[in-house]
KEKOL-260094 format. One record per residue (C-alpha): residue number from 1; x, y, z; residue in one letter. Coordinates in steps of 0.1 Angstrom, whole numbers. Layout:
     i       x       y       z   aa
   NUM       X       Y       Z    A
...
***
This chain:
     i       x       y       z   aa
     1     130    -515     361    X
     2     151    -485     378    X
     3     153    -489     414    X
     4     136    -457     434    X
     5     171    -445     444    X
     6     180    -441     408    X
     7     150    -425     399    X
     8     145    -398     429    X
     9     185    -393     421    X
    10     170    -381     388    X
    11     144    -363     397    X
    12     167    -343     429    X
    13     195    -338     398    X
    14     169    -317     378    X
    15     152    -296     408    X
    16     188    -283     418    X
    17     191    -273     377    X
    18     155    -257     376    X
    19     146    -281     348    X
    20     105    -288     346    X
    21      94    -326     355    X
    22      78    -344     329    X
    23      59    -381     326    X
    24      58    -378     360    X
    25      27    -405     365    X
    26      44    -432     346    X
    27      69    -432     374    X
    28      40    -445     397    X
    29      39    -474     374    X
    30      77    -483     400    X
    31      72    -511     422    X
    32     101    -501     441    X
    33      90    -467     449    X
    34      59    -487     467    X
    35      85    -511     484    X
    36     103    -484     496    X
    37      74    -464     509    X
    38      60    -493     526    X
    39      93    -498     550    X
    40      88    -461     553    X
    41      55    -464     566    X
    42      48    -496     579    X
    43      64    -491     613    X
    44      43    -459     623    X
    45      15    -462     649    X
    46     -11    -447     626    X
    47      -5    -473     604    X
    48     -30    -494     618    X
    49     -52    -468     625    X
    50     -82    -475     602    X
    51     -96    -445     575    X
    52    -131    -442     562    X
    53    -125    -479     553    X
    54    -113    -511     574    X
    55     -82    -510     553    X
    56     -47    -509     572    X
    57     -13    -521     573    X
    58     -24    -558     578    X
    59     -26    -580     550    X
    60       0    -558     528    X
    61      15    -584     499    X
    62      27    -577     468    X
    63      -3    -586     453    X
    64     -19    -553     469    X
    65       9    -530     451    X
    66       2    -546     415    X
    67     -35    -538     419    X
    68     -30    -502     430    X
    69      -3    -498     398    X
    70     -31    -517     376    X
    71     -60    -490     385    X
    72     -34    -462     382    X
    73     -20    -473     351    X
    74     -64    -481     337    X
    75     -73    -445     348    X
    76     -97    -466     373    X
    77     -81    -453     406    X
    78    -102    -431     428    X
    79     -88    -415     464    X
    80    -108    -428     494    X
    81    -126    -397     515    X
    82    -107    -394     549    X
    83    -122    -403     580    X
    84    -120    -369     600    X
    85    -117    -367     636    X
    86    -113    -337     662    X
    87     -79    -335     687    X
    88     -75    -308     711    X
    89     -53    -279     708    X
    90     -35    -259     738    X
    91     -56    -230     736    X
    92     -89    -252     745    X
    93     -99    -250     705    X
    94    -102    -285     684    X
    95     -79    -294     651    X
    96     -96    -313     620    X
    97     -74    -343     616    X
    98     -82    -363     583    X
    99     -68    -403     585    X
   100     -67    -419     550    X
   101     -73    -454     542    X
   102     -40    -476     539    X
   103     -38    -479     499    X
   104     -39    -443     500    X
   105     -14    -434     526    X
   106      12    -457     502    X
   107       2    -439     475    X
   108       5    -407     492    X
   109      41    -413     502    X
   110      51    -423     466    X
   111      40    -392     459    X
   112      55    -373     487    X
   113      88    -389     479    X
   114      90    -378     441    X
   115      80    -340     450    X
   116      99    -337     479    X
   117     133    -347     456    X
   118     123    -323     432    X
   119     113    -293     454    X
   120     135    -297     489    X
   121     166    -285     466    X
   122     144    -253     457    X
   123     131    -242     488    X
   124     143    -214     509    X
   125     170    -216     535    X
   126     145    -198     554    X
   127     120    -225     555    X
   128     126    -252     579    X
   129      90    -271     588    X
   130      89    -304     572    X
   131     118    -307     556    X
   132     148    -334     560    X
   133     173    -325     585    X
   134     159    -294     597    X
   135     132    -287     624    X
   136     130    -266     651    X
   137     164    -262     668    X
   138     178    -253     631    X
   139     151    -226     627    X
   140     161    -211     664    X
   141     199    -213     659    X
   142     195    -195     627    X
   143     174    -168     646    X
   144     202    -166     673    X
   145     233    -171     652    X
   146     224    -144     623    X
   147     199    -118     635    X
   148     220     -95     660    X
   149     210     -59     661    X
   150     173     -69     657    X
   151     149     -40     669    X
   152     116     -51     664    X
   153     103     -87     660    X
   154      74     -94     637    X
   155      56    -127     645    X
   156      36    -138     616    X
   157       9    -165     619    X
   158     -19    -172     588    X
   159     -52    -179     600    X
   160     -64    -217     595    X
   161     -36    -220     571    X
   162     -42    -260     561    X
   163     -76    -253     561    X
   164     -78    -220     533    X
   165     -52    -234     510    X
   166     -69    -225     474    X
   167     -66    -257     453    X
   168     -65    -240     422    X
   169     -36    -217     432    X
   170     -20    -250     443    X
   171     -24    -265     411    X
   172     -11    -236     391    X
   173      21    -237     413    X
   174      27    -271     411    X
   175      20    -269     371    X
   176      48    -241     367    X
   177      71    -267     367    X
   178      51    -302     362    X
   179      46    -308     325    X
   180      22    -338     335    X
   181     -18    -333     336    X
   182     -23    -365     346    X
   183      -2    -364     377    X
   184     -16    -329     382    X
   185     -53    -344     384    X
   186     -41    -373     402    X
   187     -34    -347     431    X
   188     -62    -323     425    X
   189     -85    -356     430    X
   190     -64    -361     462    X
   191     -74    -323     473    X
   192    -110    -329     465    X
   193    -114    -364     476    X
   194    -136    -350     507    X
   195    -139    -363     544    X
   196    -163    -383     568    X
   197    -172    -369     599    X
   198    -191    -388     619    X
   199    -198    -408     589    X
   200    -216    -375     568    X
   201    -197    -367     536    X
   202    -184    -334     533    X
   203    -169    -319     501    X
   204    -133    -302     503    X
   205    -134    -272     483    X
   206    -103    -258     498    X
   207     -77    -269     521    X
   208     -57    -298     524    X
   209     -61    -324     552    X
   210     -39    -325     582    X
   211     -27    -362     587    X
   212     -23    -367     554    X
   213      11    -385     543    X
   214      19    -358     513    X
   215      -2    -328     533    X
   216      28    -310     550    X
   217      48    -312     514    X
   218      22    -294     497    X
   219      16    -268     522    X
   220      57    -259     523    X
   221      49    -260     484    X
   222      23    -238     486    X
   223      41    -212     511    X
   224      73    -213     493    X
   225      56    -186     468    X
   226      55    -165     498    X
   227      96    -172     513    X
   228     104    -162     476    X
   229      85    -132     478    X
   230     103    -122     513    X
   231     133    -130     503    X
   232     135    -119     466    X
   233     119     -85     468    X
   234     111     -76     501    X
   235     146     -80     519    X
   236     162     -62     492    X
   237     138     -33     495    X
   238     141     -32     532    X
   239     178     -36     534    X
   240     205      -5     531    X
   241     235       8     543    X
   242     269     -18     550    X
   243     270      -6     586    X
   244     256      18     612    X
   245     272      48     621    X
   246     291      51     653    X
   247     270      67     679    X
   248     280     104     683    X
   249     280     105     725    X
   250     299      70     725    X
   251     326      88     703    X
   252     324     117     722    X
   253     335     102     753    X
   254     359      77     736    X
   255     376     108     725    X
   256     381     119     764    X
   257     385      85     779    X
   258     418      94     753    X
   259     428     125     762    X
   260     424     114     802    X
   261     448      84     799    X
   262     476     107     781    X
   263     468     124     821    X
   264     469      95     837    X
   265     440     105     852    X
   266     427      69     861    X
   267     398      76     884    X
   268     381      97     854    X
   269     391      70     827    X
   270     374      48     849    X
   271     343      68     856    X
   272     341      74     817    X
   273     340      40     808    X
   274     311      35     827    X
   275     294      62     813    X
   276     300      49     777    X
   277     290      16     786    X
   278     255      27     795    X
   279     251      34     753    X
   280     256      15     721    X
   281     286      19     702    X
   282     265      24     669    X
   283     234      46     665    X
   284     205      18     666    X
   285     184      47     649    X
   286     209      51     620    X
   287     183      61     587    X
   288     207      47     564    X
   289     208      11     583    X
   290     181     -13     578    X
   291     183     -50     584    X
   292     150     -74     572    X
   293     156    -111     582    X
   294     132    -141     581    X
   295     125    -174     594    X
   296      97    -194     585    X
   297      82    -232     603    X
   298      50    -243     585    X
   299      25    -213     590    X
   300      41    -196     614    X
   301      69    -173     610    X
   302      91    -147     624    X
   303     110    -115     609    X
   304     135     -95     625    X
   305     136     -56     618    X
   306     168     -34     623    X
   307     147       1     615    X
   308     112      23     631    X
   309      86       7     642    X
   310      67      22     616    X
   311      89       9     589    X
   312      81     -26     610    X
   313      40     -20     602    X
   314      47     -15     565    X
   315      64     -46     563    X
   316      34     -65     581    X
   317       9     -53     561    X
   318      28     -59     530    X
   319      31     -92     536    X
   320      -5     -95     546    X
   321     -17     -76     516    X
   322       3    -105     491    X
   323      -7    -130     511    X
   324     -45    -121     503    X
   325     -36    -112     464    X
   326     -21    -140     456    X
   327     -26    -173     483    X
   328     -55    -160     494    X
   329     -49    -164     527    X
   330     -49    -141     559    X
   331     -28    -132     585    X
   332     -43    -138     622    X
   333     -44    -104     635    X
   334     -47    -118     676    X
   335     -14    -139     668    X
   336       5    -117     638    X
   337      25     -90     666    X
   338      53     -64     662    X
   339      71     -65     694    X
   340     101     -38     709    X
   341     128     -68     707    X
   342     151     -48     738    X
   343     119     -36     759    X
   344      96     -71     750    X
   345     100    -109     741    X
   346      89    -122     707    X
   347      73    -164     711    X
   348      84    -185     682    X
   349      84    -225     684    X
   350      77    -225     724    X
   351     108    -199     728    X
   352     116    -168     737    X
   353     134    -144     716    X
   354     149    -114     730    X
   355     175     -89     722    X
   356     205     -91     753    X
   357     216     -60     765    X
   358     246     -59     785    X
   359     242     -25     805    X
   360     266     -33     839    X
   361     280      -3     850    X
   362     306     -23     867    X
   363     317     -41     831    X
   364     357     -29     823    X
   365     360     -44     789    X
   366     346     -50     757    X
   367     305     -57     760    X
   368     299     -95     745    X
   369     268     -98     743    X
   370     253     -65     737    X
   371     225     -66     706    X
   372     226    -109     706    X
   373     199    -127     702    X
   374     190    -150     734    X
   375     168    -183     735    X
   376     148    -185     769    X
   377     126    -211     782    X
   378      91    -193     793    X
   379      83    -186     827    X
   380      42    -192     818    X
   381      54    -226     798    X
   382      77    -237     827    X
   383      43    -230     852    X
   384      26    -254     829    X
   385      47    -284     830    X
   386      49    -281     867    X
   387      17    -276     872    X
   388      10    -315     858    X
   389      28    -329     890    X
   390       6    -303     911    X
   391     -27    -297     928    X
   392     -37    -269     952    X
   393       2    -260     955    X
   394      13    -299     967    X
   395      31    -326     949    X
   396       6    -355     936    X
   397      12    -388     926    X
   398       1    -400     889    X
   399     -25    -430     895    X
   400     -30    -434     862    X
   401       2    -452     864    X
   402       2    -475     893    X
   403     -10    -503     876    X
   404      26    -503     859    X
   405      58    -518     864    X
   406      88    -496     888    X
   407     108    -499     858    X
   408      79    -485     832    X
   409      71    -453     858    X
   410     104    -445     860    X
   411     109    -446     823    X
   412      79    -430     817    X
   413      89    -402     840    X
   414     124    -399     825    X
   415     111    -397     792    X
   416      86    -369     796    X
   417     114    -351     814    X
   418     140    -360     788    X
   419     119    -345     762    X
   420     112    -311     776    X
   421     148    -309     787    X
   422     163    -317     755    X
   423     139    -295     734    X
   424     152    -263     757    X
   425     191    -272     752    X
   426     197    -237     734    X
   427     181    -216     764    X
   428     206    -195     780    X
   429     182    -200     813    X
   430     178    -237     808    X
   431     191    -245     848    X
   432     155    -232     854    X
   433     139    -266     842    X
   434     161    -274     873    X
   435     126    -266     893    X
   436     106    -291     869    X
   437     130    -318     874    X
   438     121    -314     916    X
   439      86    -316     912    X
   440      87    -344     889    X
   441     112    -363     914    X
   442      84    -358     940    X
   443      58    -366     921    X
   444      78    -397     912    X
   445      84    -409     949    X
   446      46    -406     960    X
   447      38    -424     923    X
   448      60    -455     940    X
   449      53    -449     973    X
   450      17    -450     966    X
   451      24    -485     945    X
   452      41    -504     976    X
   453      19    -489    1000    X
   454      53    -472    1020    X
   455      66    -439    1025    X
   456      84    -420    1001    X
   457     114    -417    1025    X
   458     119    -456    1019    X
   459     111    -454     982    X
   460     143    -431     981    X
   461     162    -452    1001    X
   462     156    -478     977    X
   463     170    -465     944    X
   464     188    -430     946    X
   465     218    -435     935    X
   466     246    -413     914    X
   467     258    -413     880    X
   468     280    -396     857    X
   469     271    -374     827    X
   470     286    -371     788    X
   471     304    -334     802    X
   472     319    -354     831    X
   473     293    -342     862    X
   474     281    -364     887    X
   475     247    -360     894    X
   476     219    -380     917    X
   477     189    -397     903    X
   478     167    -430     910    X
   479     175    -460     890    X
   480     154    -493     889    X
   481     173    -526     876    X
   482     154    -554     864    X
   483     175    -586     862    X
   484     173    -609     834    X
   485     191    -640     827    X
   486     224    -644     806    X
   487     215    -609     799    X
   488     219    -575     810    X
   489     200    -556     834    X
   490     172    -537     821    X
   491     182    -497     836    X
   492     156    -472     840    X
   493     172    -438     850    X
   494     153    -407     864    X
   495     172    -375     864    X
   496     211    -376     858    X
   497     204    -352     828    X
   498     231    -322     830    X
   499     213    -287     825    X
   500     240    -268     807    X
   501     229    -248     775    X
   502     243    -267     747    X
   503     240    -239     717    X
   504     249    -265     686    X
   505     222    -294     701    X
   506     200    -302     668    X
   507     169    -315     675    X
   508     160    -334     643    X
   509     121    -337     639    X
   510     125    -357     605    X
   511     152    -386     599    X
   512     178    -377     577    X
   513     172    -380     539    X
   514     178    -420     532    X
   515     164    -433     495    X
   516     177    -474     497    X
   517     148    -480     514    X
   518     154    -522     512    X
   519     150    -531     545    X
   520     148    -567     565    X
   521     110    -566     563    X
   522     109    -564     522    X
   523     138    -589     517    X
   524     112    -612     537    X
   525      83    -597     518    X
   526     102    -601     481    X
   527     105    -638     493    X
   528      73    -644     489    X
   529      67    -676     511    X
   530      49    -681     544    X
   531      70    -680     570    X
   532      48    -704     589    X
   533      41    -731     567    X
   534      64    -728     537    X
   535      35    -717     513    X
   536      44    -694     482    X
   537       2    -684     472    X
   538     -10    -652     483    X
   539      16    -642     504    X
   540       8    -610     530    X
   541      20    -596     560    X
   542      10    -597     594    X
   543      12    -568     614    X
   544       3    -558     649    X
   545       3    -522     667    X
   546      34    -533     689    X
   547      48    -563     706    X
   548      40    -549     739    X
   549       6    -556     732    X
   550       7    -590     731    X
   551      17    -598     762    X
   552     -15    -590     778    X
   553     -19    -587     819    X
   554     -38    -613     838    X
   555     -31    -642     811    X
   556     -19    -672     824    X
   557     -13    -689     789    X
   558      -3    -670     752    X
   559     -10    -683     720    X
   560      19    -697     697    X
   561      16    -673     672    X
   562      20    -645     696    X
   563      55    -658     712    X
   564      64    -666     681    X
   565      64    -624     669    X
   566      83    -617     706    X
   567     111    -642     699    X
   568     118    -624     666    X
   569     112    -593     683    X
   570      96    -583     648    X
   571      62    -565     647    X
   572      54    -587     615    X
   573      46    -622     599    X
   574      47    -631     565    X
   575      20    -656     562    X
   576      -1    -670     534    X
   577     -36    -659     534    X
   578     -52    -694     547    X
   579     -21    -686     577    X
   580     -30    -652     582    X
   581     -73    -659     584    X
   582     -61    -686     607    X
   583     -42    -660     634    X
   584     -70    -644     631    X
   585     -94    -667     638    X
   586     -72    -684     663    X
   587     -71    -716     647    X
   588     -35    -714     637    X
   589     -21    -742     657    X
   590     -44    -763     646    X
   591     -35    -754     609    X
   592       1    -761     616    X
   593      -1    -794     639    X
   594     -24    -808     604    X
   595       4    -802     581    X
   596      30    -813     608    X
   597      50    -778     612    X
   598      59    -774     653    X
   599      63    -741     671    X
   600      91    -755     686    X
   601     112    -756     651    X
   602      96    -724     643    X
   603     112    -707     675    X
   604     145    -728     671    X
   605     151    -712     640    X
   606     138    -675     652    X
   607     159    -641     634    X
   608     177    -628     666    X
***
């Protein structure tokens, strides 16, 4: 049996040569590709979230991977319907979420895992959503790196995208290049396999559900027919001309600013220069310079113009009038704009994108910046943030987390703030967040003041204290130690986070690309004997949401089983089913004091 490293090698080797796929389902027959998507998946928190069934992580085993192959390869496997829920959205408006039962989810990412090593190598530079090592700090620095000169910005968004995706148009692409009709019905069932809402059935005719492990592949799939179209025919058509012309009065007083230094006239070379400054050195309105450029992140994208505005609404309705002939899809009209990119600000990804104009009158030498594209943190998105911390103007304490630990608040606090601050690295104005970081300290010291019952004077008294950044600053922030034996301190640091634009910070939203999947978890697994009482028949894994959980407030005693996961620090037992029923059930030490097995060995011999 090939390992799934050799096989997705295979399958990544044809996509970069434009070859078709074919026998594509008797690769699901792997074992391996299920190993390696189960240490893929396991770890996530929704992996114990259940589906429309009672089916999660817990009880995985080998045993459950042969059965899944067995229906797959006797035609007998049938997708579960996803148990759909509602999540809020920032503009007040709730998202379908669809969460699949566990066997699906593995088979989903077995899936995934084969696609995406045959199409990532064929998408578009352009795209950037969903895909290994990019996200959206790649999709920005592309945006501020390549488009200078922009004039107009046209933000595209496509109205309920995951929700309008035509199966059969999805089908058709897919089949342009997969010669297998069986693994072509296996995902049209997966399209069709319909959704419980509050436990009604509901048929999917169209669409594919968000939460779904192989959803956001298939949409990129799906949309890539449109970055081809972009970037194939309608760049080329709206591109001309190597570069502008030089603008007429900016020559015209070059050719003075000349003839007044043969003078030496230095008073009217001077006033000159400031005159010239105040226009661009090329004509922005040149007809025989045009620029199109694109950047696309899951259903939303943006496109940079360098022409007339009218030339600008051509463009948007061509792409909207494609979109509906051949995805059948639509653009949002409220959220698909054309905005003046000197006069206006264009938001993409929680930016804003401008075009920097240098226009000092005081500037002696060569304008830098003039035409750039700048990254800016939003004044409204800023007010948000703050306004978290706030309430009728005034700094407020979070209750919600009093019941915690010093250490936890301040972590908690560091790590919202960490987040935002980290996310805005390429802003030019990201020494604004400077404001945030104030409120938040406040809002930290009442949070702990409020705890101890003291003031928030004391509280800072307590643990303000200095510390040194990567670039070398020394900066003030509140740190909480928490001693441990032999060990360490536990540190929990508040602030101390320099707020210097960093313009090559990558913020990667997927891992890098990784195929040996053969992690600690499946060595144990592939073992196949309980690691509690030495049994090799019906081996299966334990799993729990996290360790913190088990350590449970206001419990003066912990069962066995429970510090035996802690002193592993692993999230996971591999038990034997009579084991596993018996953690369950909370008979377990029982089980093990019958057939003479002590915790005490068990935790002797723990994997540090």
């Amino acid at each position: 049996m090939r390992t799934a490293e050799t096989i997705l090698t295979i399958i990544q080797e044809r996509g970069k040569q434009g070859l078709p796929l074919e026998r594509v389902y008797r690769l699901l027959y792997n074992k391996d590709l299920y190993l390696r998507a189960y240490a893929r998946l396991y770890a996530n928190n929704g992996a114990m979230t259940k589906g429309s069934t009672d089916e999660t992580v817990d009880e995985m085993s080998q045993k459950k991977i042969e059965q899944l192959i067995v229906s797959l390869q006797a035609k007998t496997f049938r997708w579960t319907p996803v148990r759909r829920v509602q999540i809020p959205k920032k503009n007040g408006k709730m998202r379908p979420l669809g969460i699949p039962s566990w066997s699906d989810k593995l088979l989903q990412e077995v899936i995934r895992s084969i696609l995406e090593a045959y199409y990532d190598v064929q998408f578009s530079d352009c795209s950037h959503g969903f895909r290994p090592e990019r996200g959206c700090h790649s999709a920005l620095q592309t945006i501020q790196h390549q488009w200078t000169g922009t004039r107009w910005f046209i933000e595209g968004d496509i109205a309920q995208y995951f929700d309008t995706i035509d199966h059969g148009i999805l089908i058709d692409i897919l089949g342009k290049t997969i010669k297998d009709e069986r693994f072509l019905w296996l995902i049209q069932g997966l399209l069709q396999a319909g959704y419980l809402e509050e436990w009604t059935y509901h048929p999917t005719l169209s669409g594919s559900p968000q939460g779904g492990v192989v959803s956001p592949l298939l949409s990129n799939i799906y949309l890539n027919e449109l970055d081809q179209y972009i970037v194939q025919t309608l760049i080329p058509a709206c591109t001309r001309g190597k570069t502008r012309k030089e603008h007429l009065q900016w020559k015209k007083l070059t050719k003075q600013i000349g003839r007044m230094k043969k003078e030496e006239n230095r008073e009217e070379v001077k006033r000159l220069k400031q005159q010239r400054n105040q226009i661009p050195a090329k004509d922005p309105n040149d007809p025989n310079y045009r620029r199109l450029r694109y950047v696309r992140y899951a259903d939303d994208f943006l496109l940079g113009f360098a022409g007339t505005k009218a030339e600008a609404e051509q463009i948007k309705q061509a792409i909207g009038a494609w979109l509906h002939e051949h995805l059948k899809l639509t653009l949002s009209e409220e959220k698909t704009l054309i905005t003046h990119a000197v006069s206006g600000t264009a938001r993409f990804l929680g930016y804003d994108i401008v075009n920097q104009q240098e226009n000092n009158q005081h500037t002696a030498g060569r304008r830098r910046i003039n035409g750039r594209i700048g990254l800016r943190v939003p004044t409204d998105v800023l007010k948000k943030k703050i306004a978290r911390y706030m309430r009728k103007g005034k700094i407020v304490d979070r209750r919600e987390h009093l019941v915690q630990s010093d250490y936890t608040i301040v972590a908690l606090y560091q790590a919202e703030y960490r987040g935002i601050v980290q996310y805005y690295q390429l802003a030019y104005n990201v020494s604004t967040l400077y404001r945030l970081q104030w409120v938040m300290w406040g809002s930290l010291l009442r949070t702990l003041a409020n705890k101890h019952k003291i003031s928030s004077k004391k509280i800072h008294q307590r643990y303000v204290t200095k510390t040194t950044t990567p670039e070398g600053k020394t900066l003030r922030c509140l740190e909480v130690k928490v001693a441990r034996n032999g060990k360490p301190p536990l540190i929990a640091r508040f602030g101390g986070l320099s707020l210097i634009r960093k313009p090559l910070a990558i913020l990667n939203d997927q891992p890098p690309k990784t195929w040996n999947q053969r992690t600690e978890l499946l060595e144990r697994l592939l073992a196949d004997t309980c690691e509690l009482c030495g049994s090799r028949e019906k081996v299966e894994v334990h799993h729990v949401h996290k360790l913190a959980d088990l350590n449970q407030r206001g419990r003066k005693t912990m069962e066995n089983w429970k510090r035996y996961m802690i002193a592993r620090r692993r999230k996971t037992i591999v038990a034997c089913r009579t084991c596993h029923l018996a953690i369950h059930q909370g008979t377990i030490d029982q089980r093990l004091t019958e057939r003479g097995t002590s915790w005490k060995e068990l935790l002797e011999s723990r994997v540090q």
